[in-house]
VEXGULO-525330 format. One line per 10 residues: number of its first residue (from 1); for each residue x, y, z of N, C-alpha, C, O. Coordinates in Angstrom, 3 decimals. Layout:
NUM = X Y Z X Y Z X Y Z X Y Z  ... $
***
This chain:
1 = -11.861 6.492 -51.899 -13.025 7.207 -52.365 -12.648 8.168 -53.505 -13.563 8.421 -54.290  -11.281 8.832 -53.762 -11.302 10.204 -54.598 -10.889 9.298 -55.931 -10.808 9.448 -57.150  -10.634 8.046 -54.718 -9.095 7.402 -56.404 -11.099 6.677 -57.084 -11.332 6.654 -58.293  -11.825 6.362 -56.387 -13.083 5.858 -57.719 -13.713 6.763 -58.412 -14.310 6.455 -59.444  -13.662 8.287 -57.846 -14.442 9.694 -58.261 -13.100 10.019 -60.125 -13.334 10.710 -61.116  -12.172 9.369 -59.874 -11.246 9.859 -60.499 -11.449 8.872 -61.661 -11.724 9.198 -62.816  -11.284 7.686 -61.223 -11.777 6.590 -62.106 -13.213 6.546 -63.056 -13.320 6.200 -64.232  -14.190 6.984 -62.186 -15.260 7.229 -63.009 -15.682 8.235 -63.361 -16.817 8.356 -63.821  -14.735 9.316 -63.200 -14.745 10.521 -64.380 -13.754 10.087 -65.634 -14.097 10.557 -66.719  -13.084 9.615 -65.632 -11.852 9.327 -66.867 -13.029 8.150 -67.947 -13.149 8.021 -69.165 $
11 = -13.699 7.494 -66.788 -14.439 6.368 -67.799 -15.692 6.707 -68.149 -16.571 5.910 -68.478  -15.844 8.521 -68.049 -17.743 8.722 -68.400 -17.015 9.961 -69.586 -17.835 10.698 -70.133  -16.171 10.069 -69.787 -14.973 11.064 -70.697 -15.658 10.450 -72.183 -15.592 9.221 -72.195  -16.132 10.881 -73.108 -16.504 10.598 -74.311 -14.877 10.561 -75.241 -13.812 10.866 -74.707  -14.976 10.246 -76.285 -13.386 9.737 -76.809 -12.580 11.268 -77.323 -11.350 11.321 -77.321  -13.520 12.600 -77.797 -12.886 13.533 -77.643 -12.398 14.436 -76.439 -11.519 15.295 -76.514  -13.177 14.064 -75.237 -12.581 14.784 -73.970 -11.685 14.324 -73.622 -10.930 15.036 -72.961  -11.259 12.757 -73.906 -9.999 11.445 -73.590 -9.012 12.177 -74.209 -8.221 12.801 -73.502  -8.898 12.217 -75.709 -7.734 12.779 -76.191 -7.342 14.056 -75.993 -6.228 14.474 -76.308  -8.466 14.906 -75.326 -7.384 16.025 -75.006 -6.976 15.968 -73.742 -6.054 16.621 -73.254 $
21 = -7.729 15.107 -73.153 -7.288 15.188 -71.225 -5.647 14.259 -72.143 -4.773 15.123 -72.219  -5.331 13.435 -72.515 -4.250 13.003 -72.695 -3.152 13.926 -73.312 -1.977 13.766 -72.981  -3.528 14.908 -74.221 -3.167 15.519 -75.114 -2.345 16.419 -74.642 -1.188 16.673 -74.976  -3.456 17.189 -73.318 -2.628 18.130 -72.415 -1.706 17.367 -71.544 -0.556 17.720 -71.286  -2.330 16.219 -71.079 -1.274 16.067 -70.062 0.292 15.600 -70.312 1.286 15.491 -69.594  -0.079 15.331 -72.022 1.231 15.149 -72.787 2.287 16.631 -72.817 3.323 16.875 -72.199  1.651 17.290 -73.628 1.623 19.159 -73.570 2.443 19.539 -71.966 3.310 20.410 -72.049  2.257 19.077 -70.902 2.567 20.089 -69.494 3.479 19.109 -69.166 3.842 19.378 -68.021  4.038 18.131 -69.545 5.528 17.375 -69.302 6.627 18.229 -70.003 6.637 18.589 -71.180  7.809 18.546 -68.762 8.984 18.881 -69.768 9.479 18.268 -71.010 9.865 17.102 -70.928 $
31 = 9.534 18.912 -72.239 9.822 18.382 -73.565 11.405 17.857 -73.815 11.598 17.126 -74.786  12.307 18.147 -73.124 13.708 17.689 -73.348 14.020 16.217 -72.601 14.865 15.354 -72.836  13.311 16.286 -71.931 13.788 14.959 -71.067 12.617 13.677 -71.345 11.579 13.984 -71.930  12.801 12.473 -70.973 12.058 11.569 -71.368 10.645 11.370 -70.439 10.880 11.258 -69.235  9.401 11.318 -70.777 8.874 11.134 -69.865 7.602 10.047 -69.464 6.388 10.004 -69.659  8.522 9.288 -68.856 7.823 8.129 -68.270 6.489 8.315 -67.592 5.458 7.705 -67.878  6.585 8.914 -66.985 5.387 9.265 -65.820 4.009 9.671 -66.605 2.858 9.403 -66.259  4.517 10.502 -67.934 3.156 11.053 -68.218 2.922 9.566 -69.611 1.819 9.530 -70.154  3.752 8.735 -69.944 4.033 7.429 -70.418 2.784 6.626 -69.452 1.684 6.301 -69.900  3.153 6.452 -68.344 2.681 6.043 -67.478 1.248 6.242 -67.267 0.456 5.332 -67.026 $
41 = 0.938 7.570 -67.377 -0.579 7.885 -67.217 -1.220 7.594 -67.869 -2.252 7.058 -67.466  -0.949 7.809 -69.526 -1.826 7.822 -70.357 -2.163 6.611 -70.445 -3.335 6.315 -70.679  -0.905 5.392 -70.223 -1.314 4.023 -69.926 -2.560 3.566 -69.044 -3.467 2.789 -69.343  -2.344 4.251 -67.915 -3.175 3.721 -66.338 -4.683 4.502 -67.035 -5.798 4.302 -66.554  -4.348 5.654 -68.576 -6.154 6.000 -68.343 -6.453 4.967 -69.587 -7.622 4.652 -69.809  -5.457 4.477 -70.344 -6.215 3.740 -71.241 -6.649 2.286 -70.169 -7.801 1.877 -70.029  -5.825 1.885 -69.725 -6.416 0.742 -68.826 -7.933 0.952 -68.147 -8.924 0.304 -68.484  -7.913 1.687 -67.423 -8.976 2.939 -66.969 -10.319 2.258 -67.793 -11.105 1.337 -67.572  -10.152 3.049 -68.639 -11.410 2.852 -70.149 -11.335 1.441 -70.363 -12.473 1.133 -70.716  -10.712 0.541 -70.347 -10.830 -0.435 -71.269 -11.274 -1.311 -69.958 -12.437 -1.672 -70.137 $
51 = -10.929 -1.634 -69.101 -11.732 -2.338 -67.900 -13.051 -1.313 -67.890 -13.935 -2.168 -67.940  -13.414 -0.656 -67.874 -14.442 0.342 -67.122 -15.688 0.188 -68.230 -16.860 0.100 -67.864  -15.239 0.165 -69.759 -16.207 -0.218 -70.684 -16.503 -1.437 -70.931 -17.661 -1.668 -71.278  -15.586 -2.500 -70.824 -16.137 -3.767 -70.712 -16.927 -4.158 -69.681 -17.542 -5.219 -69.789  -17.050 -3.337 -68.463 -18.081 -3.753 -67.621 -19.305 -3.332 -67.960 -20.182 -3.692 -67.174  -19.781 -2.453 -69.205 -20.485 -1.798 -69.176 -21.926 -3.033 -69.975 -23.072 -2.615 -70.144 $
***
């Protein structure tokens, strides 16, 4: 239930609220080390959007 509340807030996100929800979450990863995870996210929200608008 929270993981579709999560999903269909990321996919009702207009394309400037997208880039900063990405922007920050780029921003609050430690900068010296490599980081996959937030690699990872921004992936799982572009996937996110791109299934979520083609259903539209």
């Amino acid at each position: 239930m929270e993981r579709r509340k999560i999903i269909d807030y990321i996919a009702a996100l207009d394309d400037g609220e997208y880039r900063t929800l990405l922007s920050e979450a780029r921003n609050t990863a430690p900068p010296p080390r490599p980081r996959p995870g937030v690699d990872r996210l921004a992936q799982a929200f572009d996937d996110i959007r791109t299934a979520e608008q083609g259903r539209k």
